[in-house]
N, C-alpha and C positions, 0 to 999 in steps of 0.2 A: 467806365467813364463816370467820374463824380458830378453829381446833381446835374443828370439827365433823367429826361423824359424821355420813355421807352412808349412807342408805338406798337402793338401788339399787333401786327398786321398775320404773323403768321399762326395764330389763333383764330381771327374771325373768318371761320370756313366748316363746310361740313353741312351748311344748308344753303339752298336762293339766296335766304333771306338774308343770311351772317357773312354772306359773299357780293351781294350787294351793296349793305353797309359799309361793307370795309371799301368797295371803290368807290364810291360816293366820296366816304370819310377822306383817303388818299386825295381824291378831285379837289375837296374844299381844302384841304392843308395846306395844300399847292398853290390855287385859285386865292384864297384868302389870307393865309400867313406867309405866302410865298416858299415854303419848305421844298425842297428834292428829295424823292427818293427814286432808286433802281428800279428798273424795268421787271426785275424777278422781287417787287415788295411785295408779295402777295405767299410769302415762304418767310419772311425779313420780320426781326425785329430792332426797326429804327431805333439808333437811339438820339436824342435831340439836346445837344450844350443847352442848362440852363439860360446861357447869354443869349442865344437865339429865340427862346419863345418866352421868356417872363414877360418883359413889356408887351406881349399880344396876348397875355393871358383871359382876358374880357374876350379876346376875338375868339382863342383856344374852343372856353365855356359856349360860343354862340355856335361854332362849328358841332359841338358833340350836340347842345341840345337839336339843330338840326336834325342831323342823322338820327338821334333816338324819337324825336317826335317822328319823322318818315318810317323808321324800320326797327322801332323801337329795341329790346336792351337785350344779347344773344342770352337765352336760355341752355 
């Protein structure tokens, strides 16, 4: 897919901590930019048409500082 935004969902795993953020992160995508994804995204890496998230890019930036100030950044 050209100029898409990949959600790396099937990476953040492996501890609590990096398995938490990633449902968190999925909740707020959802909650706040309105995004879908599969019931098995937690294996998934989303990918997102540019059309769909550039104009909520400010919202994008508020979701991740979220999640990294709570569970901050996977080691």
């Amino acid at each position: 897919m050209k100029h898409a935004l990949t959600i790396s969902f099937g990476w953040l795993n492996g501890s609590e901590s990096a398995e938490l953020a990633r449902d968190k992160f999925k909740r707020l995508l959802e909650a706040d930019l309105g995004f879908q994804f599969s019931p098995d995204f937690r294996k998934r890496f989303p990918q997102i048409p540019i059309e769909n998230w550039y104009e909520k890019a400010a919202q994008l930036e508020t979701v991740l500082k979220q999640v990294i100030a709570e569970h901050g950044t996977p080691s």
